[in-house]
C-alpha positions as CSV (number, residue, x, y, z in Angstrom):
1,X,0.0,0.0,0.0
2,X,1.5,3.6,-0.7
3,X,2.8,5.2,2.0
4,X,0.7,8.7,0.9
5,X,-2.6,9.7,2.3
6,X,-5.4,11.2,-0.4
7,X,-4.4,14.5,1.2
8,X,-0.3,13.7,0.5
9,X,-1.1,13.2,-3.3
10,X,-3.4,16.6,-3.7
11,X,-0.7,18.5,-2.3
12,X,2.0,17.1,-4.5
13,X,-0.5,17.6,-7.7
14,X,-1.0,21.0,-6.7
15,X,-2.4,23.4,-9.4
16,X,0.0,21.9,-11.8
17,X,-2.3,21.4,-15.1
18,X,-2.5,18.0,-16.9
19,X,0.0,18.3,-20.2
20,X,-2.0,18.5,-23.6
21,X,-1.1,16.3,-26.5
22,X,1.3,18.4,-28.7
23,X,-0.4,17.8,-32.3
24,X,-3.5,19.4,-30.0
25,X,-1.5,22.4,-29.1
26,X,0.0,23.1,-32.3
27,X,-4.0,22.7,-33.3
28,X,-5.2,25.0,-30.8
29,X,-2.5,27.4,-31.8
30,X,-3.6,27.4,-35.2
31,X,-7.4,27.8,-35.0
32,X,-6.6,30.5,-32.8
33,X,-4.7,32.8,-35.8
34,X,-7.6,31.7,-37.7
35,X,-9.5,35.0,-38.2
36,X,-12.2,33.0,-40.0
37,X,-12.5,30.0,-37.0
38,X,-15.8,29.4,-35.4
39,X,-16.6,28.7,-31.6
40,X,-17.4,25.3,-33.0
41,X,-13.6,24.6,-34.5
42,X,-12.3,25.5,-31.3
43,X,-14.6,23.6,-29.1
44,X,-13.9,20.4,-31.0
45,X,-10.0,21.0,-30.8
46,X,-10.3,21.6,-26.9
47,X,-12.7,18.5,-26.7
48,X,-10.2,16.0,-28.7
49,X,-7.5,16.6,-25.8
50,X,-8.6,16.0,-22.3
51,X,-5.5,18.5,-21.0
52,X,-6.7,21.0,-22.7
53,X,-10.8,20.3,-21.6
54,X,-9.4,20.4,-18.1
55,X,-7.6,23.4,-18.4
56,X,-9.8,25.4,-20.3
57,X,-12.6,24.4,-17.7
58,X,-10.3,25.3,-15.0
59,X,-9.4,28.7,-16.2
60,X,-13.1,29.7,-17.1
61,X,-14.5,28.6,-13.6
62,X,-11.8,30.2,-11.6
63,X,-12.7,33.5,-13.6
64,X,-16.0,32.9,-13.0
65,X,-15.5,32.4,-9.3
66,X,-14.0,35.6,-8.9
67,X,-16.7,37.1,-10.2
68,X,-19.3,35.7,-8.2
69,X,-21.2,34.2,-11.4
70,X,-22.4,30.8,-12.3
71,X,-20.1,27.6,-12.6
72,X,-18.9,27.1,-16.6
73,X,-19.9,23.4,-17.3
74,X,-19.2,22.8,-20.9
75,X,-16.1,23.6,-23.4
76,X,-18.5,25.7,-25.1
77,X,-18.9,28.1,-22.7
78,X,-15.6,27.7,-21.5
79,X,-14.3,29.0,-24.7
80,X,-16.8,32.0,-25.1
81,X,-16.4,33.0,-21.3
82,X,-12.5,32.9,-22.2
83,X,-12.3,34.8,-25.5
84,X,-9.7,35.7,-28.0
85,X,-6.9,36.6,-25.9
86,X,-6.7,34.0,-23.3
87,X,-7.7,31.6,-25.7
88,X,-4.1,32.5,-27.8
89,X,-2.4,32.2,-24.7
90,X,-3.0,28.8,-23.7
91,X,-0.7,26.8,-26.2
92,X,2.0,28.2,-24.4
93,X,1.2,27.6,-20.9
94,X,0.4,24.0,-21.1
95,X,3.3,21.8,-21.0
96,X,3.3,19.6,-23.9
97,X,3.3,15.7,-22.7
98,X,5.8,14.4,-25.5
99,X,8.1,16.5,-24.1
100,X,7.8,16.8,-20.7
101,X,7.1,13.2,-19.4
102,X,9.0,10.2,-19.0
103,X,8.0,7.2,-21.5
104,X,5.9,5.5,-18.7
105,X,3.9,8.1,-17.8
106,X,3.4,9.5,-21.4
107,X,2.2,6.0,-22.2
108,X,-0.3,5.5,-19.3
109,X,-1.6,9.1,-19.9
110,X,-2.2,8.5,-23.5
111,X,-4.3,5.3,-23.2
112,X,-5.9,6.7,-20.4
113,X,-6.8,10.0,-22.6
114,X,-8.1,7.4,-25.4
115,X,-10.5,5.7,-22.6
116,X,-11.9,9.2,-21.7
117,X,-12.6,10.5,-24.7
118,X,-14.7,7.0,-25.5
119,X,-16.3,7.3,-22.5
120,X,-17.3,10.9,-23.4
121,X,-18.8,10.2,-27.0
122,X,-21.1,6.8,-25.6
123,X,-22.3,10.0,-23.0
124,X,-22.9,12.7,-25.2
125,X,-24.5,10.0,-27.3
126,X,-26.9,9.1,-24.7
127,X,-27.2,12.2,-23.6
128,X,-28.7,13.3,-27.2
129,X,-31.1,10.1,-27.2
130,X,-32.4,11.2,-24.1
131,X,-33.3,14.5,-25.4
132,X,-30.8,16.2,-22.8
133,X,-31.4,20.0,-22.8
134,X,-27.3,20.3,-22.6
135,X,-25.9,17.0,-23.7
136,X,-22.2,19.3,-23.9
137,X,-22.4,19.5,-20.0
138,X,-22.7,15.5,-20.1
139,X,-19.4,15.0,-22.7
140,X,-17.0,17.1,-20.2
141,X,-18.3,15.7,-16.7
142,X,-17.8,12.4,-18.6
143,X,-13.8,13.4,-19.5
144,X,-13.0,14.8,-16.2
145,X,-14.7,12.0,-14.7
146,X,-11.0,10.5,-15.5
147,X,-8.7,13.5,-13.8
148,X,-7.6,11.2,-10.9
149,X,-6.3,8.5,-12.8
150,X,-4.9,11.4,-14.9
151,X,-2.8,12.8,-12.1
152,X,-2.0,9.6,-11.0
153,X,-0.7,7.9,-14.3
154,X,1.5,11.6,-14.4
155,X,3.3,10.9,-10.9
156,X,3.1,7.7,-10.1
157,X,1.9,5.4,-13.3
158,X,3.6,2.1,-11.7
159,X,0.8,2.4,-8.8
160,X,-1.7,2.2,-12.0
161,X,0.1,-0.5,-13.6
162,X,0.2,-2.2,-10.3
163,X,-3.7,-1.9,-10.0
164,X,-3.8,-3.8,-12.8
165,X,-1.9,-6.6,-11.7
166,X,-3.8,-6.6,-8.5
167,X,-7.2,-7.1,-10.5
168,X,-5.8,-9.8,-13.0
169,X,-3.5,-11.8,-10.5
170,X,-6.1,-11.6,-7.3
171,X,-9.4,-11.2,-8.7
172,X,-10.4,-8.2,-6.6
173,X,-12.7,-5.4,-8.7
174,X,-10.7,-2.2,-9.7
175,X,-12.3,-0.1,-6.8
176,X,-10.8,-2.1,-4.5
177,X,-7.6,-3.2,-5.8
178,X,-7.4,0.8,-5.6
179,X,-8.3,1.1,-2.2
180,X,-5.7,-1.5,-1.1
181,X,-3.2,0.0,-2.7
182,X,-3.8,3.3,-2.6
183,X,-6.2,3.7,0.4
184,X,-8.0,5.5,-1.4
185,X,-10.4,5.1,-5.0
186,X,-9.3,6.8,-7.7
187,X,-12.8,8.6,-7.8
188,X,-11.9,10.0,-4.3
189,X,-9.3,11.5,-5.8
190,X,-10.6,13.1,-8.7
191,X,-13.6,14.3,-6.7
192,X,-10.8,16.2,-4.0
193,X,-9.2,17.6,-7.6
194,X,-12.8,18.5,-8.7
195,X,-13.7,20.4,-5.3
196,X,-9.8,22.1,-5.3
197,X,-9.8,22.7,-9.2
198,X,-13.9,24.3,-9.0
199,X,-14.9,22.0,-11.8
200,X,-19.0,21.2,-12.8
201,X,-21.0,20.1,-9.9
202,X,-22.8,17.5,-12.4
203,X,-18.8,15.8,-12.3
204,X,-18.9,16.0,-8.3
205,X,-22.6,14.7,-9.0
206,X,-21.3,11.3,-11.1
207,X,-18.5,10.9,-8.5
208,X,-20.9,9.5,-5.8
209,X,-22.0,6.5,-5.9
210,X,-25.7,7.4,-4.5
211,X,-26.3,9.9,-7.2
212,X,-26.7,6.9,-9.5
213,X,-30.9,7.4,-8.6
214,X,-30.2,10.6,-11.1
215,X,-30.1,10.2,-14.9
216,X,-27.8,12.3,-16.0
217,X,-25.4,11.0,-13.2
218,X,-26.4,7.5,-14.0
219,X,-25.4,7.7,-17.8
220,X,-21.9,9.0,-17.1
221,X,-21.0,6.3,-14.4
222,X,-22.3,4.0,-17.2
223,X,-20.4,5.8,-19.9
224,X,-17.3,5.4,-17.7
225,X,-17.7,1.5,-16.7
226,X,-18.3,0.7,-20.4
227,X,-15.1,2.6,-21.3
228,X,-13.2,1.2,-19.1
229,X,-14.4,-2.4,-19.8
230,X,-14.3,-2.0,-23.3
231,X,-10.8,-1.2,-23.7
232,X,-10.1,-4.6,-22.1
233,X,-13.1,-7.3,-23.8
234,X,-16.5,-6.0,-25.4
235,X,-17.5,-9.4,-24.5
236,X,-16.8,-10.4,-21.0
237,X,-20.2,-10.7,-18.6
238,X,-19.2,-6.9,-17.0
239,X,-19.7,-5.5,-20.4
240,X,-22.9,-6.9,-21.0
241,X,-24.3,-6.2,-18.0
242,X,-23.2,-2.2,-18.5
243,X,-24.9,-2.5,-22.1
244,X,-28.3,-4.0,-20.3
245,X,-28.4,-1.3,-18.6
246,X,-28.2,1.4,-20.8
247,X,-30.5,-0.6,-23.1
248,X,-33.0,-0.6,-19.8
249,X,-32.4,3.3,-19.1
250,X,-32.6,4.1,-22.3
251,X,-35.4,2.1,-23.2
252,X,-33.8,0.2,-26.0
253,X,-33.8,-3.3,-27.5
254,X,-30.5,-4.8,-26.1
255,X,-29.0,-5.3,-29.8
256,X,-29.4,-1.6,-30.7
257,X,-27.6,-0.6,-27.9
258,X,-24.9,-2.6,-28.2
259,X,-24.6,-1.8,-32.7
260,X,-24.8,1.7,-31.4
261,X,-22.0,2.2,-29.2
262,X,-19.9,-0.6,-31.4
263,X,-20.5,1.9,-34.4
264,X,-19.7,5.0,-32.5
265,X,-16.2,3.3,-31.1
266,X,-15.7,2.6,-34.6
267,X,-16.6,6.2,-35.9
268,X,-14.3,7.9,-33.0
269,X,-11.2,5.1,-33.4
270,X,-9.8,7.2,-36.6
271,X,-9.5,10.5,-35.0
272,X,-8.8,9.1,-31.2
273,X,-5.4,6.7,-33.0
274,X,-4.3,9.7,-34.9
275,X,-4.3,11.7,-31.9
276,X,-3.1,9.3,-28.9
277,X,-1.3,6.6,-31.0
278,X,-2.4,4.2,-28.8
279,X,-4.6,1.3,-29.5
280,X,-8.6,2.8,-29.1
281,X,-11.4,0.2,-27.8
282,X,-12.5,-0.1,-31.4
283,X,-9.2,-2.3,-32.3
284,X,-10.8,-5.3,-30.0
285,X,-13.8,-5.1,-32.2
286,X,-14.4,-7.9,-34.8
287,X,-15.7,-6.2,-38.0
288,X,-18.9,-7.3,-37.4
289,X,-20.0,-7.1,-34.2
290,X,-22.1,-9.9,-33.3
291,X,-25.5,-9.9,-32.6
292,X,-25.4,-12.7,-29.2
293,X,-21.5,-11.5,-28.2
294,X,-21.3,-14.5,-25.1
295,X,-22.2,-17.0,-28.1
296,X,-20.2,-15.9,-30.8
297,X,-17.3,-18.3,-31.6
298,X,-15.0,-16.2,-33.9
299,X,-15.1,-12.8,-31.7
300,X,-10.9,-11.8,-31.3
301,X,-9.7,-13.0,-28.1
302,X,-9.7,-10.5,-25.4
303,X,-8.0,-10.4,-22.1
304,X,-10.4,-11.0,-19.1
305,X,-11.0,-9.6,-15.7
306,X,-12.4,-12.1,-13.1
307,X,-15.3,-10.5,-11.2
308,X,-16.2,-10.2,-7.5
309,X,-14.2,-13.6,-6.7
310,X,-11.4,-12.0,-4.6
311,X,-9.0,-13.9,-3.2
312,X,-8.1,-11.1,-0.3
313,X,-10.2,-9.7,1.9
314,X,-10.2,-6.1,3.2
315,X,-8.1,-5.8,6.8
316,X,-9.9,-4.3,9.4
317,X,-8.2,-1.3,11.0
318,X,-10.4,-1.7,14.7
319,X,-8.5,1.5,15.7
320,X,-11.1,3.3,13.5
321,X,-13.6,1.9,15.2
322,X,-12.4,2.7,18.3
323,X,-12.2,6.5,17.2
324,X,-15.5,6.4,16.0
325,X,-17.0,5.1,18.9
326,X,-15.2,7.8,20.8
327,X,-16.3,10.7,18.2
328,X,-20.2,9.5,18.5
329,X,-20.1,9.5,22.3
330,X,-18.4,12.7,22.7
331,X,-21.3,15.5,23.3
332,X,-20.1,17.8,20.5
333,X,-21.1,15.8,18.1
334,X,-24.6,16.6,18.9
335,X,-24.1,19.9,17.1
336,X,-23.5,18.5,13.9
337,X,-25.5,17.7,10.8
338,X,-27.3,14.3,10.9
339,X,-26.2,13.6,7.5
340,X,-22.7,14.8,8.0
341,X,-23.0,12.4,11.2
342,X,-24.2,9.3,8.8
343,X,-21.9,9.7,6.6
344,X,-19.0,9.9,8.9
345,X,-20.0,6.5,10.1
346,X,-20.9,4.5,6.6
347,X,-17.2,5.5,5.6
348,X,-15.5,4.2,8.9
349,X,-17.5,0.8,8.8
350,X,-16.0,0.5,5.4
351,X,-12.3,1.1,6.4
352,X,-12.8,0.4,9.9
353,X,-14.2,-3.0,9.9
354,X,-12.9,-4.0,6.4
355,X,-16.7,-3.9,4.4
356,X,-16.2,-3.2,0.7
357,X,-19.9,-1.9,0.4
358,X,-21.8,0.1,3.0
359,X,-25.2,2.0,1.8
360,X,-27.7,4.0,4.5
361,X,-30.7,3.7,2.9
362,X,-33.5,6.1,4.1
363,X,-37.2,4.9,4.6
364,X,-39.4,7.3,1.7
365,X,-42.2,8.7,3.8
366,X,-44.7,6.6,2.3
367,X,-42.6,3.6,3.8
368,X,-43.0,1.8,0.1
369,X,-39.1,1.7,0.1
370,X,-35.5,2.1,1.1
371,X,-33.7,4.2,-1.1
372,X,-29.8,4.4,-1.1
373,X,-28.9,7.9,0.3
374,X,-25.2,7.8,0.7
375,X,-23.1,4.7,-0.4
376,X,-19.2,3.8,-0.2
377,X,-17.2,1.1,-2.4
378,X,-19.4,0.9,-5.6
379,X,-18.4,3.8,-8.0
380,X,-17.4,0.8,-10.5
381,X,-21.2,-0.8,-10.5
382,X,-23.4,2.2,-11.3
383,X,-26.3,-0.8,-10.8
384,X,-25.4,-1.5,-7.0
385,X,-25.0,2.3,-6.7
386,X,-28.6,2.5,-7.7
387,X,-29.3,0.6,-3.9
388,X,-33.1,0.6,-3.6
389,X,-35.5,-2.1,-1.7
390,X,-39.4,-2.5,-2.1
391,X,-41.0,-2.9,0.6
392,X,-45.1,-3.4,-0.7
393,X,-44.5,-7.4,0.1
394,X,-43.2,-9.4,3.0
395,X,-39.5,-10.5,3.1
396,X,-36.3,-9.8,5.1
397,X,-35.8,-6.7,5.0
398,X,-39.9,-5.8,5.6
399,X,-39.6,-7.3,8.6
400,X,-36.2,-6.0,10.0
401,X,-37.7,-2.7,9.0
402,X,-40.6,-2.7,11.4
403,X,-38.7,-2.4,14.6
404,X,-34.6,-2.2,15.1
405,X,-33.1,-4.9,14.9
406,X,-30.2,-6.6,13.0
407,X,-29.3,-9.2,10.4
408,X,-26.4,-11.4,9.8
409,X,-26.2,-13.7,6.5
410,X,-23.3,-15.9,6.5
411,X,-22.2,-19.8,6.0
412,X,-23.8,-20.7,9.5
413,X,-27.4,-18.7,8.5
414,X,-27.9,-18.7,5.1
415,X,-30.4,-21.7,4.7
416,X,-32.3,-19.9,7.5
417,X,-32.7,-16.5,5.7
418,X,-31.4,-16.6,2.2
419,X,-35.1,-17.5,0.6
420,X,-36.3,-14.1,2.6
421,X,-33.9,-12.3,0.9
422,X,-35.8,-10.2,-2.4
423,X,-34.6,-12.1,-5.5
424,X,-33.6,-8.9,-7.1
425,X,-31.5,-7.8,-4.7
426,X,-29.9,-11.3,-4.5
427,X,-29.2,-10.3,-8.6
428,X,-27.8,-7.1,-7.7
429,X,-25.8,-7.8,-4.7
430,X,-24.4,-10.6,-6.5
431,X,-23.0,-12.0,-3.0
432,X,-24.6,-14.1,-0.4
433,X,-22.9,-12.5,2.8
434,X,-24.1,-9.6,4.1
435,X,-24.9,-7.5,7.1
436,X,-27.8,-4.9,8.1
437,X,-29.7,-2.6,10.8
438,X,-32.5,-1.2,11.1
439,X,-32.4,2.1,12.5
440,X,-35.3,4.0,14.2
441,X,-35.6,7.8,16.1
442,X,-38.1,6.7,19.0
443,X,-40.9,4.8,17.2
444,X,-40.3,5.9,13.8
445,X,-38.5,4.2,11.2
446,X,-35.8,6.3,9.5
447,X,-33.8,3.7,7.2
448,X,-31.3,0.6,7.1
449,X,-27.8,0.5,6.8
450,X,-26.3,-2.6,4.8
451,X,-23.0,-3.7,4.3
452,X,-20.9,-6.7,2.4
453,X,-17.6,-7.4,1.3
454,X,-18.1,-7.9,-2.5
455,X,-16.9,-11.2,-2.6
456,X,-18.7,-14.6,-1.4
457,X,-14.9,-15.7,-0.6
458,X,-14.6,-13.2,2.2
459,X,-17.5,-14.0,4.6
460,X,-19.1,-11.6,7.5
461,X,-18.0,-13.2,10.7
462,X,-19.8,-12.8,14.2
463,X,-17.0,-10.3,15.3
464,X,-17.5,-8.0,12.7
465,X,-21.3,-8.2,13.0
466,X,-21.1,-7.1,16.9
467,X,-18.5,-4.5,16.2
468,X,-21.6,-3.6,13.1
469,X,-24.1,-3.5,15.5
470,X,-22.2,-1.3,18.3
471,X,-21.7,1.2,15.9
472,X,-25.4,1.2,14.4
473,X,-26.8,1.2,17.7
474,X,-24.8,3.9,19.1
475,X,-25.7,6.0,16.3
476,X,-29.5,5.8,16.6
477,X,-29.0,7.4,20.1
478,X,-26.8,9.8,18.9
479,X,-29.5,11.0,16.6
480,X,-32.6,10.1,18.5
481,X,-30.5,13.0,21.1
482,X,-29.7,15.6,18.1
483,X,-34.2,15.1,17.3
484,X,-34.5,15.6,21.5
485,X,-32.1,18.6,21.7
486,X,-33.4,20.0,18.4
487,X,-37.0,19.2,17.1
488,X,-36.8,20.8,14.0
489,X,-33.9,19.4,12.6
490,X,-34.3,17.6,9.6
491,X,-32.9,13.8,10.2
């Protein structure tokens, strides 16, 4: 694991920008002296280079900001907010990444600028289906969506590379091969840059994982797994899955969806190989794509990324635990926000007691269902991020819900409890350990907390569940107090 915090690598970024491709630059520089350019030729020279999207972005906003105006959310407005003379000014204040990175890093940037500006197109793409009323806001969240793993293949492209490894040699999902490593995601990071930087709230917005209950959040996450996947197999089971769910959201047959964004990889690979002279997802396309890819005999063979079988588990760090327990007893903690509160506990239940996945899922006020509210570990499954559970019939989590109480599925309880279990969550869970409370302010229901470890290989044992339940129960007091001290405070 690297020896840096999250904090450690923001300060070491900095405000340094991310170097722009030099054929872009000498682009940009050209356009520029142009007397007859449009907005339009600029916009798409800015859009083809993800250093220069994030700097142009970064430049307008901070303008913007001193000005007390509106955030800028698109190149488009970036480059009319900007005008003529910043605009000419920009080719020479951007380093150049040919020139002034090492091989290794120039390499991992490159392929990781090819993967954005796939992801971007599938978005915008989407984003125009779905009749979005600023589909241009959509492309650039999608791009920056990538700015950690930017900075990070920059300074330190061996911990990428290592990442990798991680996922192909021990089976553990990206996310967390990340979070071991790292100890951190790198979605953490590029939300810190986002927040530092004053980029688009709608890229802040796609950076949490609960925000996955909103559209336009919803298509970039999917936009960014299916770039992500795609540059490694079009056909493995986590590709299909993403392109059933844009096919659902979207409201699409299945084989549409998946000719669609084949032919728009295809239409971008000329222009994104010319530009980054790395191999674009396209290349692992046959040149006909299939019509049933998990059947198809003659597809090209593509590399393939086991799924949720890890064979590590998360450690525990207990000492967060104990801190946490500490912080919720302490009585100043009763003048903070409930949600700030919440929150503060789903992320040290994840690092603290070694859970991949926590959600607090709020009761609506009909009490038809629980609806994921904030949730840690899942920015790589946009579906799981999506965390909701009917309540209309009776099953497991209709009953914990009608007092508090708690839940422990595991080897030893699973023939008891599994059948209870709602067979769509079982689908979307896709694990059969797992761990929730119930969580009610006097005798009112506010919501659940759930947890798992993404893996059936690394089980919930009984210690974990009691050092679960602590913490739960400790902080329905805490906020049962905060409702007592304060009735009007929202919960």
């Amino acid at each position: 694991m690297s020896n840096r915090t999250l904090n450690d690598w923001i300060d070491r970024f900095g405000n340094d920008p991310i170097p722009a491709i030099g054929r872009a630059i000498k682009e940009l520089r050209r356009v520029n002296n142009d007397e007859r350019r449009s907005v339009h030729e600029i916009v798409e020279v800015v859009e083809r280079d993800p250093g220069l999207s994030v700097f142009v972005l970064r430049l307008a906003n901070n303008k913007k900001r001193s000005s007390l105006s509106s955030e800028v959310t698109s190149v488009q407005q970036a480059v009319m907010l900007l005008g003529t003379g910043q605009l000419q000014k920009i080719p020479e204040q951007l380093p150049d990444l040919e020139k002034s990175l090492p091989d290794a890093a120039r390499m991992r940037l490159l392929k990781t600028f090819s993967r954005t500006y796939h992801a971007a197109y599938q978005a915008l793409a989407w984003a125009r289906e779905r009749r979005d009323m600023t589909p241009d806001e959509v492309f650039a969240a999608a791009q920056l969506h990538f700015l950690g793993e930017m900075a990070l293949a920059i300074h330190a492209p061996e911990l990428l590379d290592q990442i990798d490894q991680m996922c192909i040699e021990q089976h553990l999902p990206s996310e967390e091969a990340q979070y071991v490593l790292l100890g951190f995601t790198l979605d953490e990071l590029t939300l810190c840059l986002a927040e530092q930087w004053h980029l688009p709230e709608l890229l802040k917005e796609s950076l949490q994982a609960e925000n996955a209950r909103f559209p336009r959040a919803y298509g970039i996450m999917l936009a960014v797994q299916l770039g992500r996947h795609a540059a490694i197999n079009w056909y493995s089971k986590k590709t299909r899955e993403i392109e059933e769910k844009v096919a659902e959201w979207l409201g699409r047959p299945l084989d549409e969806v998946i000719a669609r964004s084949h032919q728009l990889a295809a239409h971008i690979a000329n222009t994104s190989y010319t530009l980054y002279q790395v191999a674009p997802a396209a290349a692992l396309l046959p040149l006909i794509a299939p019509s049933q890819p998990e059947t198809r005999t003659d597809a090209p063979e593509q590399a393939e990324v086991p799924e949720a079988t890890a064979d590590i588990c998360l450690m525990p760090q207990l000492p967060v635990i104990r801190d946490l327990l500490q912080q919720l007893s302490d009585t100043q903690i009763f003048d903070k926000n409930p949600q700030e509160i919440i929150e503060t506990v789903i992320e040290s239940l994840h690092h603290g007691l070694g859970l991949n996945r926590v959600v607090f899922a709020r009761q609506d006020p009909e009490k038809r269902k629980l609806i994921g509210e904030k949730v840690i570990g899942s920015n790589n499954d946009p579906v799981f991020s999506r965390f909701e559970i009917d309540l209309s019939s009776k099953h497991l989590f209709s009953l914990l819900m009608e007092k508090t109480q708690a839940i422990l599925i595991n080897d030893q309880t699973r023939q008891k409890f599994w059948s209870l279990v709602p067979a769509d969550l079982q689908k979307k869970i896709k694990v059969n350990s797992f761990i929730a409370m119930s969580l009610y302010i006097h005798d009112q229901p506010l919501g659940l907390i759930y947890a798992d470890r993404h893996s059936n290989n690394c089980q919930i044992d009984e210690n974990t569940y009691r050092h679960f339940k602590t913490v739960c129960k400790q902080l329905g007091q805490v906020l049962v107090q905060i409702q007592e001290n304060n009735p009007q405070k929202v919960l």
